[in-house]
C-alpha positions in Angstrom: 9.5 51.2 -70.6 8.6 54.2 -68.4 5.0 54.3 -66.7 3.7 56.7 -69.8 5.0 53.8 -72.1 2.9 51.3 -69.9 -0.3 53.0 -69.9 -0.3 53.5 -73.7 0.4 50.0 -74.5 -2.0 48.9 -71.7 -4.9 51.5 -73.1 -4.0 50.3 -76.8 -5.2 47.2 -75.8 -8.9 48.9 -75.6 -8.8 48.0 -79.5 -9.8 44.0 -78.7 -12.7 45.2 -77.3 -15.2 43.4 -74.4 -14.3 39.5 -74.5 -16.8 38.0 -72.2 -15.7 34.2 -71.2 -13.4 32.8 -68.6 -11.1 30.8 -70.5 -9.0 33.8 -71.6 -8.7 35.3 -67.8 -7.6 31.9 -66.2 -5.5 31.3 -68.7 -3.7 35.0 -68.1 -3.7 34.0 -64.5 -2.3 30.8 -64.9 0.7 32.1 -66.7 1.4 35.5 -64.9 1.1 33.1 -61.3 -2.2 35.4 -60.6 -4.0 33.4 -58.6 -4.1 34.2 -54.6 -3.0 31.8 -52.1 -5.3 29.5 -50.3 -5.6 31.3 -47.1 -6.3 34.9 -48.7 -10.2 35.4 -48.4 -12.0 36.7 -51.7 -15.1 38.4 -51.5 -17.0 38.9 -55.3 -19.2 41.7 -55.7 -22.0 41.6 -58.6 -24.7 43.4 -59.6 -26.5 46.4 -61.2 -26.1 49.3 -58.9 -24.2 49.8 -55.8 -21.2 47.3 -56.7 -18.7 50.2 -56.1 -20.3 51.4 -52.6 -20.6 48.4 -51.4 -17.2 47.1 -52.6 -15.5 50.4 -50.8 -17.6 49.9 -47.6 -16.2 46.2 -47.4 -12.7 47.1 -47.9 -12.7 50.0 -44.9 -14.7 48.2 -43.0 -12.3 45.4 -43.1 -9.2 47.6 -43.1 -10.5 49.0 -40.0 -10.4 45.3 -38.4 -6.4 45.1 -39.1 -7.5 43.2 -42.7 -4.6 43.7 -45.3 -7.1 44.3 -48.0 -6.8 44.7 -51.6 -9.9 46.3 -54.1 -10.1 45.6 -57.4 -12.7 48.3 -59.1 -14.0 50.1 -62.3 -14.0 51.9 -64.0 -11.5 54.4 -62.8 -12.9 58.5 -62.8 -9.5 60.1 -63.3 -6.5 58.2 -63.3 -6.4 54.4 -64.3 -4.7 53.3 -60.8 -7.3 53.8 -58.9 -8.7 50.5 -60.0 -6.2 49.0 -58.0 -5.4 49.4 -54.5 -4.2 47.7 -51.4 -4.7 49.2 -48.0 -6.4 52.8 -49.4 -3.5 53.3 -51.6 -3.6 53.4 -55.3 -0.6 50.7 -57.1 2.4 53.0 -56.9 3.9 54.1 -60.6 6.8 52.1 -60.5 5.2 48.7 -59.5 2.5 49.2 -62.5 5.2 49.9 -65.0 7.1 47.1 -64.0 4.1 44.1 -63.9 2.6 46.0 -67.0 6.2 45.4 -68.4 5.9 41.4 -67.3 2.4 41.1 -68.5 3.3 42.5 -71.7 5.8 39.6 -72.7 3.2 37.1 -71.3 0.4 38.6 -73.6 2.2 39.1 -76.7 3.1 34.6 -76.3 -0.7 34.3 -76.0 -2.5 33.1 -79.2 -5.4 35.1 -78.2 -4.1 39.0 -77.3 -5.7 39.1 -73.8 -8.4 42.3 -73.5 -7.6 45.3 -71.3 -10.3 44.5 -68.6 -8.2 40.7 -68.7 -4.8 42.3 -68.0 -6.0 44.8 -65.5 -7.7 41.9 -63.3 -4.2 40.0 -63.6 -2.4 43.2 -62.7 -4.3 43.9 -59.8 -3.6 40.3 -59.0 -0.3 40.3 -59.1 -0.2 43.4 -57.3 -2.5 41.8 -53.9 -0.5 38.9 -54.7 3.0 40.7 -53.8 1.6 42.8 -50.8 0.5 39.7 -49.3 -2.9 40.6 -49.1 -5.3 38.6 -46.8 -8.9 39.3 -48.3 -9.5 40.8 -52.1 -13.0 42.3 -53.0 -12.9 42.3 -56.3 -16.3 44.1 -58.2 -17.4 42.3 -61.6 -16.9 44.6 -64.7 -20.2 43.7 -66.6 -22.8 40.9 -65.6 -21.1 37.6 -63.7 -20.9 34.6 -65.6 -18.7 35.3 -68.2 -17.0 38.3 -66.4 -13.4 38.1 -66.0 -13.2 38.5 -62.4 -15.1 35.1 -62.2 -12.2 33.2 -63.0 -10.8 34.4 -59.5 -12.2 31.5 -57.2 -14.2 33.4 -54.7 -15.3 32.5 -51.2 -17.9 34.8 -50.9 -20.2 35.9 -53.0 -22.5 39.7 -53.1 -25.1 40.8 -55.0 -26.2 44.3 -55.2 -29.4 45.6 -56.4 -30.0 44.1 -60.1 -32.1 46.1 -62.5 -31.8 46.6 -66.8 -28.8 47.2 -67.9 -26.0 46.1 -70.7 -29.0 44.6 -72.0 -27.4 44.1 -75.2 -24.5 41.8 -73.4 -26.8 40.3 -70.2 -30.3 39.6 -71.4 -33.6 42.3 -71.9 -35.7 40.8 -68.8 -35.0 41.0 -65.3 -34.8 37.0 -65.1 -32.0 36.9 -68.0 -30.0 39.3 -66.3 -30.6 37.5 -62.6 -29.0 34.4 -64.3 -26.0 36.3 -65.7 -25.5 38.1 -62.5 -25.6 34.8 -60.1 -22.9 32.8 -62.7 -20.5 34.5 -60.0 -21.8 31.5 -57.2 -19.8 29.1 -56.7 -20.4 25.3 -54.8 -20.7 25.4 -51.1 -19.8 28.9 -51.0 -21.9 31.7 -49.0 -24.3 34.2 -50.8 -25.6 37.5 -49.3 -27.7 39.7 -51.4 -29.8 42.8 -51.2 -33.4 42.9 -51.7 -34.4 42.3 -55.0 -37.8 42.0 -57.2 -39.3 39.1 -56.6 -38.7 37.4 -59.8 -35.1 37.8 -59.4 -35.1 36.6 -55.7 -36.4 33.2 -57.3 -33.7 33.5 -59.8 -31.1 34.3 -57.4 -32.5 31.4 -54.9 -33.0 28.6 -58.4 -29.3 29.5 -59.3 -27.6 29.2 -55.6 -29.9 25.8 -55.2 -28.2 24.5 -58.1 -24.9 24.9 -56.4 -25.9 24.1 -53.1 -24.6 27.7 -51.8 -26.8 29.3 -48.6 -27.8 32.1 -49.6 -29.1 35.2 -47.6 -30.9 38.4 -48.2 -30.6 41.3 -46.3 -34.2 42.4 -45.0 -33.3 45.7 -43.6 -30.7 48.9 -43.4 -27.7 49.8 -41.4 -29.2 52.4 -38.4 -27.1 53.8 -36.1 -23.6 54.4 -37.8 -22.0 57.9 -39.4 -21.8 57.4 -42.8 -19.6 58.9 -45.2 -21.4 58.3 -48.0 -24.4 60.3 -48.6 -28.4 58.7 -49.2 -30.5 56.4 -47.4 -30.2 53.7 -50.0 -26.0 53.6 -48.7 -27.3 52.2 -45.4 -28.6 49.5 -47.5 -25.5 49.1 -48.9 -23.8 48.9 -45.1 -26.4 46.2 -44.2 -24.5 43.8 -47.4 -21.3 44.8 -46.7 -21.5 43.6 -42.9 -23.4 40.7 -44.6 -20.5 39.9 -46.6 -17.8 40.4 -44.0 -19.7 38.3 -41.4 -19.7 35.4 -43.6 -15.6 36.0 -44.1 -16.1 35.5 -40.3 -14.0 38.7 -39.9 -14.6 39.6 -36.2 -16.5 42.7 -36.4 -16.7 45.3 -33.8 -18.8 48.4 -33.0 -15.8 50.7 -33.4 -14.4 49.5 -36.6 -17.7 48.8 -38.2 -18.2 52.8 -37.0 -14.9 53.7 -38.1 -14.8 51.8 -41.4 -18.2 53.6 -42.8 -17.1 56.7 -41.4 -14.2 56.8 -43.2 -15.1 54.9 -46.4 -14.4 56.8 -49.8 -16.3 56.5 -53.0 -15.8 59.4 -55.7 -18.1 60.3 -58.0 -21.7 59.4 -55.9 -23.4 62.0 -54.9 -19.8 63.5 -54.0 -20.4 67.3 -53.1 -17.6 68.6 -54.9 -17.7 72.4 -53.6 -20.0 73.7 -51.9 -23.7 73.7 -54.1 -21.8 71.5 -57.1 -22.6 68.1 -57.2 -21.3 64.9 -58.8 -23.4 61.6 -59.3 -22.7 59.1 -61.6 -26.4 57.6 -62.5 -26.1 55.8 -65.7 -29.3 53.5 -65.8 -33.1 54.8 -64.3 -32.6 52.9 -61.6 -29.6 55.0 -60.4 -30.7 58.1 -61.3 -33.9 57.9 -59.0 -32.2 57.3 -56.3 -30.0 60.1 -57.5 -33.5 61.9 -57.6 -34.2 61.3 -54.2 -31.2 61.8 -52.6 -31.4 65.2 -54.2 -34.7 66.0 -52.5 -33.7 64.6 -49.1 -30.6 66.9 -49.1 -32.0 69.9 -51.0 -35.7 70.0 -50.5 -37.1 72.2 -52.5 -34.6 73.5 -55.0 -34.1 72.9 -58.5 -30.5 71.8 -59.9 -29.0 73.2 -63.0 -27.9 69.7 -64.7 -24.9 68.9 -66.2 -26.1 65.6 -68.3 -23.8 63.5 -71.0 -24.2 59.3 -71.4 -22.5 56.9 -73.4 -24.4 54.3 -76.0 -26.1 51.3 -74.4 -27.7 53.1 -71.7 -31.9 53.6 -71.4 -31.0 57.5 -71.6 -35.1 58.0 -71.9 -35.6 56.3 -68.8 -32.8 58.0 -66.9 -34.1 61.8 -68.0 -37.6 61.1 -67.1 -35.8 60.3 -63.4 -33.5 63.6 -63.4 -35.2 66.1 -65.6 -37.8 66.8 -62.6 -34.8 68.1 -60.6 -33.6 70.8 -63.6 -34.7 74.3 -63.9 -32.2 74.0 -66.4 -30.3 71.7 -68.7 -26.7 71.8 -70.1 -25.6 69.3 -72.6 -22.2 68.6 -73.4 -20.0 65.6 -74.9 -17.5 63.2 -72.9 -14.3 61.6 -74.0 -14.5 58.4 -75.1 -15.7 56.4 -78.2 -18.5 55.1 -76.6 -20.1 58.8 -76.0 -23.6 59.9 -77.6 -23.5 63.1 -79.8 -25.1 65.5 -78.1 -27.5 66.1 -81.0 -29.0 63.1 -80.3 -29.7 63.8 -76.6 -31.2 66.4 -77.3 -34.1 64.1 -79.0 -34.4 62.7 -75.7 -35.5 65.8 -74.0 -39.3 66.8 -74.0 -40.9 69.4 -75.7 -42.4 70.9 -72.5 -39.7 70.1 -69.9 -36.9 72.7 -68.5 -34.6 74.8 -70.6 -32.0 73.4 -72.6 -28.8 74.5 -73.7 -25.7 72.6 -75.9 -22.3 72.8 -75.4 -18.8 72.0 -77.0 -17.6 70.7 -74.2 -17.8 70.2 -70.2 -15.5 73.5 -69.4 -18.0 75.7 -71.6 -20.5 74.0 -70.1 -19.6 74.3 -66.4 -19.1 77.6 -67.1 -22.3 78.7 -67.9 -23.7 76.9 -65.4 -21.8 78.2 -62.4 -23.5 81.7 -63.5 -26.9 80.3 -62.1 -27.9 80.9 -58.7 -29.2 77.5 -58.3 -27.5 74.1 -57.1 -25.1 72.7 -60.0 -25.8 68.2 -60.6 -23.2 67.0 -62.9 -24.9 63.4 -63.9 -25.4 61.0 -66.8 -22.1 58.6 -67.2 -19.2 57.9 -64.7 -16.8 59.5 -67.7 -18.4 62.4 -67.7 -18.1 62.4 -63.7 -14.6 61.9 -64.4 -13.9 64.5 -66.5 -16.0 66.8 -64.3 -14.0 66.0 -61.2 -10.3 66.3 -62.9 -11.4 69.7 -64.0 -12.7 70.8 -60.6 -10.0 69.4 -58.5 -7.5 70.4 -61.3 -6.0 66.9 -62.1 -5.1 64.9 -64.5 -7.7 63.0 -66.4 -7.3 60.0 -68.6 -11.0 58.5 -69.8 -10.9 54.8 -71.0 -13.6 52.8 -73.4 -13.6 49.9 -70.6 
């Protein structure tokens, strides 16, 4: 089996669709000898925005300490390896073929077929496993409690920013999807977690009680550090992942705390792509206002031509009434995957009196038209059509995924 022959079996797994529970993940674990060693420090990132900043912060931070670090991420924007890499670098071809190979035998002996989300956690595992990594951040793929990455034991335990979303999987109040989001904790463990509203502080403080876990919240941003990534809320995000790394007890240090956020990478948020073209996954309201204000901080004053596509599931209302201030104009266009919204249909979500709007066959046409304007270009909406976007732009290969 050659690595083309791997991803299609892997990606034909998509069919089994989101299993949320543990039982299936541990069991995958147990059998493909998954789980990390005793001495390797895991650090479990939940939440509702932010996960992937913060998760890339932690990781460069702590590579710029000497940490051996491996990230577990997703979804991927472009090419399904990124989801996995140890020490910056993406799991080489060969190795993924060749586990991918392993897991395969170990899956089809299952009585229940694992899911893909399930054999990509036990890949990556495997993977930080043989490069002897000695901390994993690993960021939850929906919710906490039931999410696969849970069945990883973790020593310490983040939660980002929590607001609605995958409200048909986590709960339709705030307080439902607190409770889903804090089933990552675990007994005796440390907690640190952003600000949140105050009915989900007393969620968050009720749940870690329970499992007699300190638990911290961060009461202020990161000053005084370069910072790679771009808006005021990713100082916020520094001030966790310190958090999180202090209570690894990793021994931190002005110059690789500077050099770690300095450095960091995280494609695809607010990511200025060419020089006025702009790419920002927001995929829930409360992403795409701080999307919106980022915007005005580093363009005051101008209007964005916007790029917009989302997938089902998502509060696409509440995330236009956040973005469509920003538009002078408005190109809509669909994205590739089976979770994507017609573009008829978001066009009913568009107002009567707001900007222009335009539809499109697809994101080449659109881009196309766009780059005509004079004004600022925001491709936003959904991480796959982010994806698309930057393969296109950057003129690489692009393979979108349902998970």
């Amino acid at each position: 089996m050659n690595y083309g022959e791997a991803i299609e079996w892997l990606f034909s797994t998509q069919m089994f669709g989101i299993k949320l529970g543990l039982e299936g993940p541990r069991h995958l674990l147990k059998e493909a000898l998954a789980y990390p060693a005793h001495s390797v420090t895991v650090i479990h990132v939940a939440g509702t925005n932010g996960k992937g900043s913060t998760c890339a912060m932690i990781d460069s931070i702590a590579r710029a300490c000497g940490k051996r670090c491996g990230l577990f991420t997703s979804p991927h924007l472009m090419d399904y390896r990124e989801r996995i890499k140890v020490s910056g670098h993406e799991i080489p071809e060969e190795a993924c073929t060749m586990m991918l190979g392993e897991l395969r035998e170990v899956c089809e002996q299952m009585e229940t077929h694992p899911t893909f989300f399930e054999i990509t956690l036990v890949l990556a595992m495997r993977w930080f496993k043989k490069c002897h990594c000695e901390m994993i951040v690993l960021e939850t793929g929906m919710g906490g409690r039931l999410d696969a990455t849970t069945a990883v034991p973790a020593d310490i335990c983040v939660i980002t920013p929590i607001g609605l979303d995958h409200m048909q999987w986590l709960g339709d109040t705030l307080e439902k999807i607190a409770i889903e989001k804090a089933g990552i904790f675990v007994c005796g463990k440390p907690i640190v977690s952003a600000p949140q509203e105050p009915c989900v502080m007393h969620v968050l403080e009720k749940e870690a009680n329970e499992v007699r876990a300190p638990i911290e919240f961060i009461d202020g941003p990161l000053l005084g550090y370069p910072m790679a990534l771009v808006g005021e809320h990713q100082k916020w995000n520094a001030a966790l992942a310190l958090g999180a790394l202090h209570r690894a007890g990793l021994a931190l240090s002005t110059d690789s705390v500077r050099y770690g956020l300095s450095n960091v990478t995280w494609p695809g948020r607010f990511e200025v792509i060419r020089p006025g073209i702009v790419l920002d996954g927001a995929h829930n309201p409360q992403s795409a206002q701080i999307l919106a204000q980022t915007w005005r901080a580093c363009y005051p004053g101008k209007k964005a031509t916007l790029v917009f596509s989302a997938v089902g599931g998502k509060d696409i209302e509440g995330i236009l009434a956040e973005l469509t201030p920003l538009a002078a104009k408005i190109f809509l266009c669909p994205i590739d995957t089976p979770r994507a919204v017609p573009v008829s249909e978001l066009a009913t979500f568009l107002k009567a009196n707001g900007p222009p709007h335009e539809v499109f066959a697809d994101f080449q046409s659109a881009f196309s038209a766009a780059i005509k304007d004079d004004t600022p270009l925001l491709v936003a909406g959904s991480l796959f059509l982010v994806g698309e976007a930057r393969a296109f732009l950057t003129d690489e290969a692009f393979r979108s995924s349902s998970q």
